[in-house]
PyMOL commands that place a pseudoatom at each C-alpha (Angstrom):
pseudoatom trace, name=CA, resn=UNK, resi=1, chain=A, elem=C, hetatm=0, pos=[0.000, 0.000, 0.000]
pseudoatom trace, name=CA, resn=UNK, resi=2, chain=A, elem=C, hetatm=0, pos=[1.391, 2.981, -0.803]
pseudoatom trace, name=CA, resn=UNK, resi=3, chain=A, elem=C, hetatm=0, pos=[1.594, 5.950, 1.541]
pseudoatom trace, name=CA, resn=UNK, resi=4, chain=A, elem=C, hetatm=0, pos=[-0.198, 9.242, 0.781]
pseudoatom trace, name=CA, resn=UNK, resi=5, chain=A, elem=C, hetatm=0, pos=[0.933, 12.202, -1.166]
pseudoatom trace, name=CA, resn=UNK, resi=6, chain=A, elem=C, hetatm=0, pos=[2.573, 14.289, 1.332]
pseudoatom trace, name=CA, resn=UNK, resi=7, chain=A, elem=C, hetatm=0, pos=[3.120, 12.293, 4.055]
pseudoatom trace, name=CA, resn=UNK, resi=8, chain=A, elem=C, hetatm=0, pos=[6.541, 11.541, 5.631]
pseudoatom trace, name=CA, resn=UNK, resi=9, chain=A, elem=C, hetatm=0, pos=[7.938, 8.418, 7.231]
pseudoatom trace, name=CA, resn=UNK, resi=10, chain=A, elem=C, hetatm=0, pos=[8.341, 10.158, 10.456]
pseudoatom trace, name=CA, resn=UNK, resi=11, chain=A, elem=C, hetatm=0, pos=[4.140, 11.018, 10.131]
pseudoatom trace, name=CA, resn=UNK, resi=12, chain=A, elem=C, hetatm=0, pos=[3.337, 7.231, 8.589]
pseudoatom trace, name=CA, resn=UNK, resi=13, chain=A, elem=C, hetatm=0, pos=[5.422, 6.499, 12.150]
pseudoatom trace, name=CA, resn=UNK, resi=14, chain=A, elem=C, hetatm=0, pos=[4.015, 9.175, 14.399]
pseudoatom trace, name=CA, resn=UNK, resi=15, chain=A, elem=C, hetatm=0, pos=[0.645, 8.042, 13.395]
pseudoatom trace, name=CA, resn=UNK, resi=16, chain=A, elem=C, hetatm=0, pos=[1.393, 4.451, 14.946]
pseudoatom trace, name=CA, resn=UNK, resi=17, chain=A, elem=C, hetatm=0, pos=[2.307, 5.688, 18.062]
pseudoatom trace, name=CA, resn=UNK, resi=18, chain=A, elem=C, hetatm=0, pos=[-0.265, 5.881, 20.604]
pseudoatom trace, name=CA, resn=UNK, resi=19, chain=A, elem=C, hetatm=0, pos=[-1.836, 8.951, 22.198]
pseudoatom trace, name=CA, resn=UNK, resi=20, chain=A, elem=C, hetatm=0, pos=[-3.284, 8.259, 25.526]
pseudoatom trace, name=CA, resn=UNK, resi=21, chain=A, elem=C, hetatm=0, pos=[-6.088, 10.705, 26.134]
pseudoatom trace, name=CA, resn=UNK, resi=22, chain=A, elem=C, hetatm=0, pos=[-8.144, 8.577, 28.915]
pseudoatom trace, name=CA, resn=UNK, resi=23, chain=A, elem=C, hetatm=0, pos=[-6.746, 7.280, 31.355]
pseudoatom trace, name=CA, resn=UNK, resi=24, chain=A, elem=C, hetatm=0, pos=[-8.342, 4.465, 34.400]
pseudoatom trace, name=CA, resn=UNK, resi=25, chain=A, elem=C, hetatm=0, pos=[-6.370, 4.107, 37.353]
pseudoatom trace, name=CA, resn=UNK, resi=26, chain=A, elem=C, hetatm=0, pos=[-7.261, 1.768, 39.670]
pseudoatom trace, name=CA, resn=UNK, resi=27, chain=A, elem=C, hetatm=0, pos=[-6.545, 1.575, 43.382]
pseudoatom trace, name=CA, resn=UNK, resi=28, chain=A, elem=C, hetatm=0, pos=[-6.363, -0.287, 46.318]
pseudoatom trace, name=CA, resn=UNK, resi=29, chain=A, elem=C, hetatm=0, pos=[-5.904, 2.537, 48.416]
pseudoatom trace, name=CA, resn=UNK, resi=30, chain=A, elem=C, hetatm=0, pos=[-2.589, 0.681, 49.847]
pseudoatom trace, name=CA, resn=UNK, resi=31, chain=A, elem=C, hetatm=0, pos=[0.065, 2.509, 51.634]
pseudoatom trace, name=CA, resn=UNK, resi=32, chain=A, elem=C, hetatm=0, pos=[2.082, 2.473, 48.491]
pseudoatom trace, name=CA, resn=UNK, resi=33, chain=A, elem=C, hetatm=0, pos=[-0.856, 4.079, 45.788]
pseudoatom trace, name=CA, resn=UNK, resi=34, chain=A, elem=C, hetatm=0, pos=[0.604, 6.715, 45.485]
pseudoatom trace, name=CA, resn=UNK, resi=35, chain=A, elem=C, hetatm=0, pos=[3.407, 5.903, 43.410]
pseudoatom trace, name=CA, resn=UNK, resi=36, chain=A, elem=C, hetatm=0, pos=[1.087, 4.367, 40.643]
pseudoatom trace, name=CA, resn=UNK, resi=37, chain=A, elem=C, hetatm=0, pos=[-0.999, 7.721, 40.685]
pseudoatom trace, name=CA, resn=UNK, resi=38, chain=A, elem=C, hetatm=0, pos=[2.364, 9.584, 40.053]
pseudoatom trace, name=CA, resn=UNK, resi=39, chain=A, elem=C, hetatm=0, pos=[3.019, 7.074, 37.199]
pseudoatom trace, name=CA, resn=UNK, resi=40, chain=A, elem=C, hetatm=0, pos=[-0.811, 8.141, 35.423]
pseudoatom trace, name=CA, resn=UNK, resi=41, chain=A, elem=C, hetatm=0, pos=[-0.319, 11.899, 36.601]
pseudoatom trace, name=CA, resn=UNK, resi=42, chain=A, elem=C, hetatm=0, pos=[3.012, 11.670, 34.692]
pseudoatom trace, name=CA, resn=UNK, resi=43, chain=A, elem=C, hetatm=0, pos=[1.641, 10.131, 31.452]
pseudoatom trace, name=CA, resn=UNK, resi=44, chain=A, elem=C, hetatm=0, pos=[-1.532, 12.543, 31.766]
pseudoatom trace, name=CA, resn=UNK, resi=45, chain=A, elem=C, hetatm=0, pos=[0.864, 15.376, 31.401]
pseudoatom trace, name=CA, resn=UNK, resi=46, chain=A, elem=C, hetatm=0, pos=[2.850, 13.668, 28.413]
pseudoatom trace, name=CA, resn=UNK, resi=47, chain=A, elem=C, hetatm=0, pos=[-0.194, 13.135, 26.425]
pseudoatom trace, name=CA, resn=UNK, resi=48, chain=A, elem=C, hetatm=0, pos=[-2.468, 15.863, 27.808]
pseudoatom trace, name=CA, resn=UNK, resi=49, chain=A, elem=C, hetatm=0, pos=[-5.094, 13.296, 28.972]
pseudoatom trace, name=CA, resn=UNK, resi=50, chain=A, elem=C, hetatm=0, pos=[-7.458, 13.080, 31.601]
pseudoatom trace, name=CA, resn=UNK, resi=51, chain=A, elem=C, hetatm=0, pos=[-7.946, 10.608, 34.795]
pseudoatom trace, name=CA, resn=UNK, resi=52, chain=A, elem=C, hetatm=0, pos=[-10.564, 8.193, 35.850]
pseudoatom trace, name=CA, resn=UNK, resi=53, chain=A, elem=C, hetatm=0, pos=[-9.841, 6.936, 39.221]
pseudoatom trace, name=CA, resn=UNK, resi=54, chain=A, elem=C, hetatm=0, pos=[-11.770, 3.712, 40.025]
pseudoatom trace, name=CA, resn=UNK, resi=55, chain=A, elem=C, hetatm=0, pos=[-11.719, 1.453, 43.458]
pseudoatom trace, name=CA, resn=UNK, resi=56, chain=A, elem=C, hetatm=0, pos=[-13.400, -1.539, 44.121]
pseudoatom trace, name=CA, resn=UNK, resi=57, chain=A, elem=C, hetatm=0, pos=[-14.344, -2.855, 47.374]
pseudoatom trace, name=CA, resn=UNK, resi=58, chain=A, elem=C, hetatm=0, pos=[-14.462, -6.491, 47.452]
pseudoatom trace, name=CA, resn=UNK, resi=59, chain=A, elem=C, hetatm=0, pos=[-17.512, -8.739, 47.886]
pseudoatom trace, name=CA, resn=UNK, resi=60, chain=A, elem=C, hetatm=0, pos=[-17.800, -9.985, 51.338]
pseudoatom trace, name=CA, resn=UNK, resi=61, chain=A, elem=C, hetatm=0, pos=[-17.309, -14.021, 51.496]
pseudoatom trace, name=CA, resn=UNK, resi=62, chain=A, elem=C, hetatm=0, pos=[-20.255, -16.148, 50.796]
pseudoatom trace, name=CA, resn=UNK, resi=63, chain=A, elem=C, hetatm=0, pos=[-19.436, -18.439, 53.467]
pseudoatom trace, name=CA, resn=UNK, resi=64, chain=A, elem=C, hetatm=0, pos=[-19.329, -15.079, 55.819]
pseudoatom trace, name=CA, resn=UNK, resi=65, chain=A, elem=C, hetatm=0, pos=[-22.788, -13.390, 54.221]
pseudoatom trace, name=CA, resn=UNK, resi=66, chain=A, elem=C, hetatm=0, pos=[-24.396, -16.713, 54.890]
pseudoatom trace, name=CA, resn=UNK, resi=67, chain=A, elem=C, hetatm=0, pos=[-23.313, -16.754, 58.632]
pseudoatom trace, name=CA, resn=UNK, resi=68, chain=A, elem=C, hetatm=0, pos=[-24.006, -13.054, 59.549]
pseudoatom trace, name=CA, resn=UNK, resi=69, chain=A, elem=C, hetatm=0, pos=[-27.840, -13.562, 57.761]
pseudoatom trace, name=CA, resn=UNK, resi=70, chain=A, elem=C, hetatm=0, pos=[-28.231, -16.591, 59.809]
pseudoatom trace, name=CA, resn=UNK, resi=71, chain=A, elem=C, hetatm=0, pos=[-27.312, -15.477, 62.609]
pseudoatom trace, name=CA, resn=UNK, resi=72, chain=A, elem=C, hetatm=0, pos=[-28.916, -11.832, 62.613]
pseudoatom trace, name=CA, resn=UNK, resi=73, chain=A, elem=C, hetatm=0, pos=[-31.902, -12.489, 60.195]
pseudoatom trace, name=CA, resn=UNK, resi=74, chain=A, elem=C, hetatm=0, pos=[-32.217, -12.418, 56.494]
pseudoatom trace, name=CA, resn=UNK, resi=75, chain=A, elem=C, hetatm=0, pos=[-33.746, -8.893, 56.402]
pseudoatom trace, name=CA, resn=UNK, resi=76, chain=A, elem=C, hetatm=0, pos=[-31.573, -7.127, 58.998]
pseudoatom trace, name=CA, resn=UNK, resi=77, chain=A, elem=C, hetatm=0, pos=[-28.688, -8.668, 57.456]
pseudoatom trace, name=CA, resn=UNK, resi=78, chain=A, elem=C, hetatm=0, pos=[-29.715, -6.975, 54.419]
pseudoatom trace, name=CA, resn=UNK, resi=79, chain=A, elem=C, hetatm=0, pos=[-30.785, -3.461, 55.364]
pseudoatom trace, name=CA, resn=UNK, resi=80, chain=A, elem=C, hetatm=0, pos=[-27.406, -3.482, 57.519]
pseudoatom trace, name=CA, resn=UNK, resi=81, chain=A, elem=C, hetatm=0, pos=[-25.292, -4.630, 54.803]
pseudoatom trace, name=CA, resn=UNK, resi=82, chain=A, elem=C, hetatm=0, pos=[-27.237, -2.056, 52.537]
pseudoatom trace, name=CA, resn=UNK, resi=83, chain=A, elem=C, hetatm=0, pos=[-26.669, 0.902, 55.105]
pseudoatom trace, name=CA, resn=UNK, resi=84, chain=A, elem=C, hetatm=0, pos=[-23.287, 0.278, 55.556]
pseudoatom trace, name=CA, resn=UNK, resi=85, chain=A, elem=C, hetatm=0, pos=[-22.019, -0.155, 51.909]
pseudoatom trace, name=CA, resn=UNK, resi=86, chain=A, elem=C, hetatm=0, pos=[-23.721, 2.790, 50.761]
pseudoatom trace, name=CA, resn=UNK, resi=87, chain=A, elem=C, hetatm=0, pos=[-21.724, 4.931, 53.553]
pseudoatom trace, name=CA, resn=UNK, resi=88, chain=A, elem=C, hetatm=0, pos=[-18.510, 3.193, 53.321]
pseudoatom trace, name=CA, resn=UNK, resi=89, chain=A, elem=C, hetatm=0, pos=[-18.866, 3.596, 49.257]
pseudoatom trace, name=CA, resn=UNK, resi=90, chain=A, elem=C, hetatm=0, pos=[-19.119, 7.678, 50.241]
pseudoatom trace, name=CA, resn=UNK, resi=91, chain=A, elem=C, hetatm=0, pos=[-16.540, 7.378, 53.121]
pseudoatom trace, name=CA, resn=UNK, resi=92, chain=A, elem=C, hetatm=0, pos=[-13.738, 5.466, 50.421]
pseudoatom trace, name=CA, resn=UNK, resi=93, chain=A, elem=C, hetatm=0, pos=[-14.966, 8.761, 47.537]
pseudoatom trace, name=CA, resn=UNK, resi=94, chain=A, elem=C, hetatm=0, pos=[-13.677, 11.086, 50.298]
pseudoatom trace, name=CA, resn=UNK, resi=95, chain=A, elem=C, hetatm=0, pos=[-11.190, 9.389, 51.135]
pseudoatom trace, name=CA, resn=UNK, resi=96, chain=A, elem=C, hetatm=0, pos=[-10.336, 8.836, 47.343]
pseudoatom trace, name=CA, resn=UNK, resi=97, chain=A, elem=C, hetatm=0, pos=[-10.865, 12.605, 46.982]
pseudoatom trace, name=CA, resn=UNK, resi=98, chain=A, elem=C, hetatm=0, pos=[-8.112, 13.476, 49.441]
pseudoatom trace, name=CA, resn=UNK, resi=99, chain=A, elem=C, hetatm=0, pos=[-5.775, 11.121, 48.166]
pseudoatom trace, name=CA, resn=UNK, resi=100, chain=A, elem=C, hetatm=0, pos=[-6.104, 13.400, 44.677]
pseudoatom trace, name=CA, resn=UNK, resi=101, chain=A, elem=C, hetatm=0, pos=[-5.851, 16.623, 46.324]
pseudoatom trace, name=CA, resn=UNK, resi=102, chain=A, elem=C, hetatm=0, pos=[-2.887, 15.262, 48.503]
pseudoatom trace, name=CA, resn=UNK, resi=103, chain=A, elem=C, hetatm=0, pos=[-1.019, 13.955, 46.132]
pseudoatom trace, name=CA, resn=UNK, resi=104, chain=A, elem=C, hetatm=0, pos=[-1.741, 16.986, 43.591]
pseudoatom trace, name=CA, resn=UNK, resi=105, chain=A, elem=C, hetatm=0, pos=[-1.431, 19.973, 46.442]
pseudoatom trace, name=CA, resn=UNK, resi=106, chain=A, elem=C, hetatm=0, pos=[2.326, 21.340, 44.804]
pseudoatom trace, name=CA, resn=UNK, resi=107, chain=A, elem=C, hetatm=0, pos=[0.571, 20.424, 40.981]
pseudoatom trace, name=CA, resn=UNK, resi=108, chain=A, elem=C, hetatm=0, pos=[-2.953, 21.972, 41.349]
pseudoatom trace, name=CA, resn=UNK, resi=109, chain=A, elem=C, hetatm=0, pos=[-2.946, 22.952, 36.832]
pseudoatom trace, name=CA, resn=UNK, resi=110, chain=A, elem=C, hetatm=0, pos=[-2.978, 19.129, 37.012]
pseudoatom trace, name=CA, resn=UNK, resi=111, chain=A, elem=C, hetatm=0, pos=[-5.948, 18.210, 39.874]
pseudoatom trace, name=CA, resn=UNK, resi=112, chain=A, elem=C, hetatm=0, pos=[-8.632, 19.323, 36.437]
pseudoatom trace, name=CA, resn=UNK, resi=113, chain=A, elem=C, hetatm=0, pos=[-6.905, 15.975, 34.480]
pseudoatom trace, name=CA, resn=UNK, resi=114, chain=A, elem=C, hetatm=0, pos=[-8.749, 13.946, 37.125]
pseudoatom trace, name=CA, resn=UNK, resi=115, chain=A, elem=C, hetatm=0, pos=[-12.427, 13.605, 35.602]
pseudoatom trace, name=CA, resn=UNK, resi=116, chain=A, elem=C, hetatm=0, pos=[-13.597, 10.975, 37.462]
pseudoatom trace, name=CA, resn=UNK, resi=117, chain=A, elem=C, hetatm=0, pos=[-13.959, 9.139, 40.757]
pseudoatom trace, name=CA, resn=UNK, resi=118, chain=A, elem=C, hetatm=0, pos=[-15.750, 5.743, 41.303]
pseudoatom trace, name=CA, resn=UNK, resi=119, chain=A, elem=C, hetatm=0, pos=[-16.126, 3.131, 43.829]
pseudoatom trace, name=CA, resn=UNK, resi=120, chain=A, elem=C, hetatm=0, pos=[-17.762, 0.365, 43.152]
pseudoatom trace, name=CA, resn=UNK, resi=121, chain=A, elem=C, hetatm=0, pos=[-18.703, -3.440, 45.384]
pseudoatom trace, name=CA, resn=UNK, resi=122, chain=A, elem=C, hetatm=0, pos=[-18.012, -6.459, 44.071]
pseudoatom trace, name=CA, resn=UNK, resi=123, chain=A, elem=C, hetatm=0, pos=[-14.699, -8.498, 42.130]
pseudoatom trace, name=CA, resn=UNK, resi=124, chain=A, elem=C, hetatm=0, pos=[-11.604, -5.880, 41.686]
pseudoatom trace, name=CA, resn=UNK, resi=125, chain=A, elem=C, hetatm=0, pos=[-10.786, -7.316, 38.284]
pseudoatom trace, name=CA, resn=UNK, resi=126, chain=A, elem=C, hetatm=0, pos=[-14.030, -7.816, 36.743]
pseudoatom trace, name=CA, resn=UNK, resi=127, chain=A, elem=C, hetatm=0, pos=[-15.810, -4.228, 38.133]
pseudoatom trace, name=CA, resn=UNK, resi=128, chain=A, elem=C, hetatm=0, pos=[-12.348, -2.500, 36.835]
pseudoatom trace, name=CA, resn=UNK, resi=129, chain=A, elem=C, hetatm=0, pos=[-12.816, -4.241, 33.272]
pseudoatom trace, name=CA, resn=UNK, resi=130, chain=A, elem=C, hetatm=0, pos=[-16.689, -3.598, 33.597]
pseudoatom trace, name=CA, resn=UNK, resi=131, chain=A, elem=C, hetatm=0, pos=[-15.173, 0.100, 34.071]
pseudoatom trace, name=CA, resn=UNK, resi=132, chain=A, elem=C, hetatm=0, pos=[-13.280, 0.269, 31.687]
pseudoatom trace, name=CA, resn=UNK, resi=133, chain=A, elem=C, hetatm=0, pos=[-15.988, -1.170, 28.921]
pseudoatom trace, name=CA, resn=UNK, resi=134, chain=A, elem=C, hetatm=0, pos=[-18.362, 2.024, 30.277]
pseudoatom trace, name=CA, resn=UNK, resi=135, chain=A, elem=C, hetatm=0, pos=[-15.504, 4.603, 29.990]
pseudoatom trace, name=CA, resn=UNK, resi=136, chain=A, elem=C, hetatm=0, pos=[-13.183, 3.217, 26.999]
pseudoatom trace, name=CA, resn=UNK, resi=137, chain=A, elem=C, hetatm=0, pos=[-9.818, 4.332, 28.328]
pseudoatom trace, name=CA, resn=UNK, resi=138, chain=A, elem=C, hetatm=0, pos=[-6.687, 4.260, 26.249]
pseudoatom trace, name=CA, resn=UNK, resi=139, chain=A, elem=C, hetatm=0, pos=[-4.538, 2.745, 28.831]
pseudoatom trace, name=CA, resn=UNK, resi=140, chain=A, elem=C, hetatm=0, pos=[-5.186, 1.301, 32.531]
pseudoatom trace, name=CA, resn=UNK, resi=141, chain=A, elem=C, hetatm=0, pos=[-2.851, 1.956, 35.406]
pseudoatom trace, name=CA, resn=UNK, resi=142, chain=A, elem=C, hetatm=0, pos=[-2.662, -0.416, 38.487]
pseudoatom trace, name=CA, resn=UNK, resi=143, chain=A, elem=C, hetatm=0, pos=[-0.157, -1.147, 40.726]
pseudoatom trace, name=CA, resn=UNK, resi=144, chain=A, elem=C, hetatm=0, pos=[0.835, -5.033, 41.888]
pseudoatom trace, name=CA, resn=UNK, resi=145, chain=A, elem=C, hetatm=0, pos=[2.574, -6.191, 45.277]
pseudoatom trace, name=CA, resn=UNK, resi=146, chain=A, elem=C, hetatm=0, pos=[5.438, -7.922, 45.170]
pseudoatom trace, name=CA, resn=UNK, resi=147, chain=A, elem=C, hetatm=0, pos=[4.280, -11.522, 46.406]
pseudoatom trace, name=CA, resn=UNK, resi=148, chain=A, elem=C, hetatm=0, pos=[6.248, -15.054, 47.021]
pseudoatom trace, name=CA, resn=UNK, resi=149, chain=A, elem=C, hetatm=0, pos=[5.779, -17.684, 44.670]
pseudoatom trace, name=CA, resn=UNK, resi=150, chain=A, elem=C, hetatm=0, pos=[3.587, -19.845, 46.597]
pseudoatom trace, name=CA, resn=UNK, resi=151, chain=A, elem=C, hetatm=0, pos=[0.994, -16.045, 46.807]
pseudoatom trace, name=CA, resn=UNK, resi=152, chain=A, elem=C, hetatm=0, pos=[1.487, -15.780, 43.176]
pseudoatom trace, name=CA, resn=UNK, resi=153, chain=A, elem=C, hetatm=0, pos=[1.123, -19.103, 41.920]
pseudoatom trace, name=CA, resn=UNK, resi=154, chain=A, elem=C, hetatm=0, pos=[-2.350, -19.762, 43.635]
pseudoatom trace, name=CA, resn=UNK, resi=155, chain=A, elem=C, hetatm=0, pos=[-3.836, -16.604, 44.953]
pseudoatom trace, name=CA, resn=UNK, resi=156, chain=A, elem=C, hetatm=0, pos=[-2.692, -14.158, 41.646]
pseudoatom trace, name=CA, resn=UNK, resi=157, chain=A, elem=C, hetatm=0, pos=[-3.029, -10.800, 41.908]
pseudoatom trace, name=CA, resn=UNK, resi=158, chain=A, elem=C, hetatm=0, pos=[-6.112, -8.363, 40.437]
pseudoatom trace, name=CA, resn=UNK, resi=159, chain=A, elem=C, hetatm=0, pos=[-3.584, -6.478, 38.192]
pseudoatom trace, name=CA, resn=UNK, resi=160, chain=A, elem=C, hetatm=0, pos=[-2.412, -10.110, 36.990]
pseudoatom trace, name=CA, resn=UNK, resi=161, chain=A, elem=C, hetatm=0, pos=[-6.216, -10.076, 36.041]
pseudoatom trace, name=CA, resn=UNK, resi=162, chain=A, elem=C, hetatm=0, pos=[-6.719, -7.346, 34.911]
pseudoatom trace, name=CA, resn=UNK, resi=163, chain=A, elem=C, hetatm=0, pos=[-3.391, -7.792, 31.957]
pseudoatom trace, name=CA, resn=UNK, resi=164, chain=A, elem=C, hetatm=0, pos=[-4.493, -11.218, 31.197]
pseudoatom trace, name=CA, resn=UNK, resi=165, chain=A, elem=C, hetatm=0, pos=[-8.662, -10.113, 30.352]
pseudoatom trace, name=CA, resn=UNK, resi=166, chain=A, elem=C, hetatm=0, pos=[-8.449, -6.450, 28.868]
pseudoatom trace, name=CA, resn=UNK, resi=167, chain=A, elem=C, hetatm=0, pos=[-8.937, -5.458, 25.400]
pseudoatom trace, name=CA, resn=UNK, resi=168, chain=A, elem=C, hetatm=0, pos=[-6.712, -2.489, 26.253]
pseudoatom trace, name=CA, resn=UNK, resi=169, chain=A, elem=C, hetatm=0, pos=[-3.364, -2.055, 27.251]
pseudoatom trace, name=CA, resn=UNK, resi=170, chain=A, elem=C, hetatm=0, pos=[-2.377, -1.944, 30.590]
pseudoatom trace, name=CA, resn=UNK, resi=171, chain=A, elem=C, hetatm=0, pos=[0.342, -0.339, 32.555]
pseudoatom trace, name=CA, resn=UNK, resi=172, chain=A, elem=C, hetatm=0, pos=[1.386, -2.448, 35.777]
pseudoatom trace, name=CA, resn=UNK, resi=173, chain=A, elem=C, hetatm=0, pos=[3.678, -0.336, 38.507]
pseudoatom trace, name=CA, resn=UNK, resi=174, chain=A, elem=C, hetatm=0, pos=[5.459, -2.746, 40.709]
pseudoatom trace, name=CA, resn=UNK, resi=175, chain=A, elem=C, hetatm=0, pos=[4.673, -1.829, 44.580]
pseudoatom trace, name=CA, resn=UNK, resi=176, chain=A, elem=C, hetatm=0, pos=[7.270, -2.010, 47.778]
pseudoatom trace, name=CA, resn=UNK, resi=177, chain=A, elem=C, hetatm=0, pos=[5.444, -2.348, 50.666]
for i in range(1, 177): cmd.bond("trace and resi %d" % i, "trace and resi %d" % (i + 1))
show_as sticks, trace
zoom trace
């Protein structure tokens, strides 16, 4: 195929490259999150895009939800459980909110590139690819602890997730700690 009239190698090349203009990071809120936030403040800066910052809380155990309805009652079980994820879904926005303006206090030009702040209940890997379907990033950002083979070999990690089901590329950021 040849290459249109007017157009060099380096823009036939440039043109490959890709531009990153939505970006999903997802956190655990660890002790260490902040290091994979730098990484997608740093590449929303490079390629003038903006932020989505997702967190999932995860599911309680089956085994657990069973026990706690049984032993408190099917419908108190429920309007408790309700209750309580509703406020700790607000309490982790705040807290997710802070984070932002913590880590952006010295870089406030850059606190506009985050668009977006969502917590959601259930499976960290499949809510952050369910998030990603809805908001069609160019690139997701996660971070992944540093675990001993036994940990990683059984247990896996949600960023290990996460690379092995997307559709889109994905940017793991190893994390001391």
């Amino acid at each position: 195929m040849a290459p249109k009239a007017g157009t060099t190698g380096r823009d036939r090349r440039r043109a490959m490259i890709p531009q990153y203009r939505t970006l999903l990071y997802a956190t655990d809120l660890s002790a260490h999150a902040s290091g994979v936030f730098r990484h997608a403040v740093s590449l929303a800066r490079a390629y003038d895009a903006v932020i989505h910052i997702v967190h999932v809380m995860p599911a309680l155990d089956p085994a657990m939800e069973n026990y706690l309805a049984a032993a408190m009652g099917e419908e108190l079980f429920t309007d408790l459980e309700e209750k309580n994820r509703e406020e700790l879904r607000q309490t982790i926005m705040n807290r997710l909110q802070a984070f932002a303006d913590e880590e952006l206090k010295d870089h406030p030009e850059d606190r506009a590139r985050v668009v977006g702040i969502e917590v959601h209940y259930g499976r960290p890997a499949v809510s952050i690819l369910e998030t990603a379907d809805r908001l069609d990033p160019d690139l997701i950002i996660c971070g992944t602890h540093s675990k001993g083979l036994f940990q990683h070999a059984f247990l896996g990690s949600v960023a290990e997730k996460v690379l092995r089901k997307s559709t889109r590329p994905v940017l793991v950021v190893p994390i001391d700690g």
